[in-house]
Backbone as a ProteinNet text record, in pm:
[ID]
protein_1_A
[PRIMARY]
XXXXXXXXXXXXXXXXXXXXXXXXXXXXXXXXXXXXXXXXXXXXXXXXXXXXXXXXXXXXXXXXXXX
[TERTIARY]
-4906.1	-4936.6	-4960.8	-5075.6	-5139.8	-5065.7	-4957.9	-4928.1	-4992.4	-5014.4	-5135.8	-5039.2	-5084.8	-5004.5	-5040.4	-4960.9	-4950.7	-4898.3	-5004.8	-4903.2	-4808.4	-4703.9	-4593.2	-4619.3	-4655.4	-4750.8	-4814.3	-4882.2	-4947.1	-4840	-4748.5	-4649.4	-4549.5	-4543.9	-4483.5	-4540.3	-4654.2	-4767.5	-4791.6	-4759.2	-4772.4	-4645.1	-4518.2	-4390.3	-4384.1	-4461	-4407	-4506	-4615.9	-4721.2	-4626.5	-4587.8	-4527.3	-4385.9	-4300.8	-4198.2	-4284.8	-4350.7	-4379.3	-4463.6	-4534.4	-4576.2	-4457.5	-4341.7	-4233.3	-4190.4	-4165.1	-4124.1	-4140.1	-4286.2	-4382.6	-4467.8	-4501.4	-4629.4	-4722.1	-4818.3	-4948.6	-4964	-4907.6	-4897	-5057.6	-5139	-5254.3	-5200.2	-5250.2	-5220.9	-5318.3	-5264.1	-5373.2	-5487.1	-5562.2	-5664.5	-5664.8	-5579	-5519.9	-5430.7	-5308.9	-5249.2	-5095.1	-4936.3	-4812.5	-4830.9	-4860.8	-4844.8	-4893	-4800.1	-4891.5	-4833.2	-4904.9	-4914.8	-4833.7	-4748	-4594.3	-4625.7	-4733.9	-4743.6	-4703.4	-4733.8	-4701.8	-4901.1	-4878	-5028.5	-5112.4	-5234.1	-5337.1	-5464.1	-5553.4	-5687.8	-5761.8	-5729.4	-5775.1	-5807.2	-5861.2	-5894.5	-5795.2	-5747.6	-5613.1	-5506.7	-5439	-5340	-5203.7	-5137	-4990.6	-4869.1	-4860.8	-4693.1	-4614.9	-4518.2	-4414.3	-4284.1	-4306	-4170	-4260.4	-4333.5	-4435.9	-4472	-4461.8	-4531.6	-4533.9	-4396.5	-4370.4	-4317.8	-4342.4	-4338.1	-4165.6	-4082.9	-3977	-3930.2	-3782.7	-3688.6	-3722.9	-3798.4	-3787.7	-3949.6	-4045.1	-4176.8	-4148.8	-4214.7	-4227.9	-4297.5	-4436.6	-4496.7	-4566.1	-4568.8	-4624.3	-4788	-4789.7	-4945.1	-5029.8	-5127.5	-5237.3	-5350.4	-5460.5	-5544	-5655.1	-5794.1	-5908.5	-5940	-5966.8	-6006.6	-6159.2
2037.2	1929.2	1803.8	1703.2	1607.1	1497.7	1401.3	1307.2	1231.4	1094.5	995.2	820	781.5	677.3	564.2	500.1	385.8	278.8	155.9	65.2	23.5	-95	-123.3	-203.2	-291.9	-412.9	-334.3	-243.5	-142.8	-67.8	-46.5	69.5	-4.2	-134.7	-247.7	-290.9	-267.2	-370.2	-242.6	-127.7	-33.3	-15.4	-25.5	-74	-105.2	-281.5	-381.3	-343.4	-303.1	-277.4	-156.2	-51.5	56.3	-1.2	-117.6	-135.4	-237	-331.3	-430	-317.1	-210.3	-145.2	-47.5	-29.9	39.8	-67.9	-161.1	-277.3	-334.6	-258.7	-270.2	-409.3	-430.4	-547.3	-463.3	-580.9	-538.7	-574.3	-660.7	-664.9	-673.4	-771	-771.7	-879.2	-910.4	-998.2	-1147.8	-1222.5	-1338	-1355.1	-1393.5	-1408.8	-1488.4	-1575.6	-1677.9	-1640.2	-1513.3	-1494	-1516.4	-1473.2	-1527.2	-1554.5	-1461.9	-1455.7	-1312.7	-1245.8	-1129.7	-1179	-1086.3	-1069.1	-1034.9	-1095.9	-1082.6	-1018.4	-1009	-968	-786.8	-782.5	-572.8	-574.6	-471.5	-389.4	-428.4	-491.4	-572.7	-544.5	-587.1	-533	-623.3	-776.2	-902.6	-939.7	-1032.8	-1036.3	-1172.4	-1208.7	-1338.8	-1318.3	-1384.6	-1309.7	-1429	-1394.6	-1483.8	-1493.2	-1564.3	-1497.1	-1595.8	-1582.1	-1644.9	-1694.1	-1614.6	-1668.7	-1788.9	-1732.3	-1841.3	-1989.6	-2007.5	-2194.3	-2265.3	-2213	-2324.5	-2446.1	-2565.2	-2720.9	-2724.2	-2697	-2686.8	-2585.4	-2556.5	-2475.2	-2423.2	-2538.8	-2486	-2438.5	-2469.1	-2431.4	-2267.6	-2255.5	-2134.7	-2046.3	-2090.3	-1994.4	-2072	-1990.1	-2041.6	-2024.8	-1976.9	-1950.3	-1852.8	-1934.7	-1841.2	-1856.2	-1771.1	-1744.2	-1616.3	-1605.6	-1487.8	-1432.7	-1296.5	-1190.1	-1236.1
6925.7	6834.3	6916.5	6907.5	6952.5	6900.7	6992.1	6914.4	6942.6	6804.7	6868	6874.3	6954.8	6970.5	6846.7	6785.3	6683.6	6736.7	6749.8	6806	6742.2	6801.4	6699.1	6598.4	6634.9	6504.2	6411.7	6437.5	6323.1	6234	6303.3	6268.8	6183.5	6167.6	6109.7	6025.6	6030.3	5863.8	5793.6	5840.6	5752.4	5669.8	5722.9	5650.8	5569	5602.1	5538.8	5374.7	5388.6	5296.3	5198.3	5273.5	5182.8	5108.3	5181.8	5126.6	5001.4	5070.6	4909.3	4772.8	4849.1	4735.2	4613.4	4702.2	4647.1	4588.5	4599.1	4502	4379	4363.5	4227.4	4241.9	4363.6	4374	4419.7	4417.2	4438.2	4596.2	4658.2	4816.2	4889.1	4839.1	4892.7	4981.8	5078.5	5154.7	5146.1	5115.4	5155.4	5302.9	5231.6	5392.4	5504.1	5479.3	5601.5	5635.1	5577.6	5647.8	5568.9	5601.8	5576.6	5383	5387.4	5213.6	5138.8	5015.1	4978.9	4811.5	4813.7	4607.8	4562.7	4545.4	4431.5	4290	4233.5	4063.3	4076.5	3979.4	3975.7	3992.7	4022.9	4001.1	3930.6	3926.6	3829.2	3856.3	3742.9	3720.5	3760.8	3751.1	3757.9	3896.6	3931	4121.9	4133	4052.4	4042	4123.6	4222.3	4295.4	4367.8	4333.7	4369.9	4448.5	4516.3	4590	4519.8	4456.9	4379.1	4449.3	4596.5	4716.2	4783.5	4855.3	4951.4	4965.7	4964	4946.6	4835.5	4804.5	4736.5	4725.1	4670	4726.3	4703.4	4659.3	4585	4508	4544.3	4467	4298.3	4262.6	4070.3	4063.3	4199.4	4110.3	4100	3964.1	3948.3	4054.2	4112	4160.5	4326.9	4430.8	4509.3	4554.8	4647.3	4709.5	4555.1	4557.5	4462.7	4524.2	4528.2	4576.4	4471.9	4491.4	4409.6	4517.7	4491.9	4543.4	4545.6
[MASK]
+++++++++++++++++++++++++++++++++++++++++++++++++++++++++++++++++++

């Protein structure tokens, strides 16, 4: 059997992607980077991280961004 090498950074965003998808998000990542999609699974190209950048403790929601 041929093992193939994975780097570690790869072997880590694949993680991090399978753990936020087990979570019940949608885990798209923003395109700049340090942010993914907090909602559950959606049809819409609308997309949110609700931890991320947010200005303060009470806003509801942080980074939003369209597909």
């Amino acid at each position: 059997m041929a093992d193939t090498f994975i780097p570690t950074s790869e072997r880590a965003a694949r993680a991090a992607q399978s753990g936020g998808r087990a979570a019940g998000y949608c885990w798209l990542e923003h395109p700049d980077g340090g942010a993914h999609c907090t909602r559950s699974p959606h049809a819409d190209r609308r997309h949110v991280d609700y931890y991320n950048g947010r200005k303060s403790p009470t806003d509801a929601s942080g980074v939003e961004w369209w597909e």
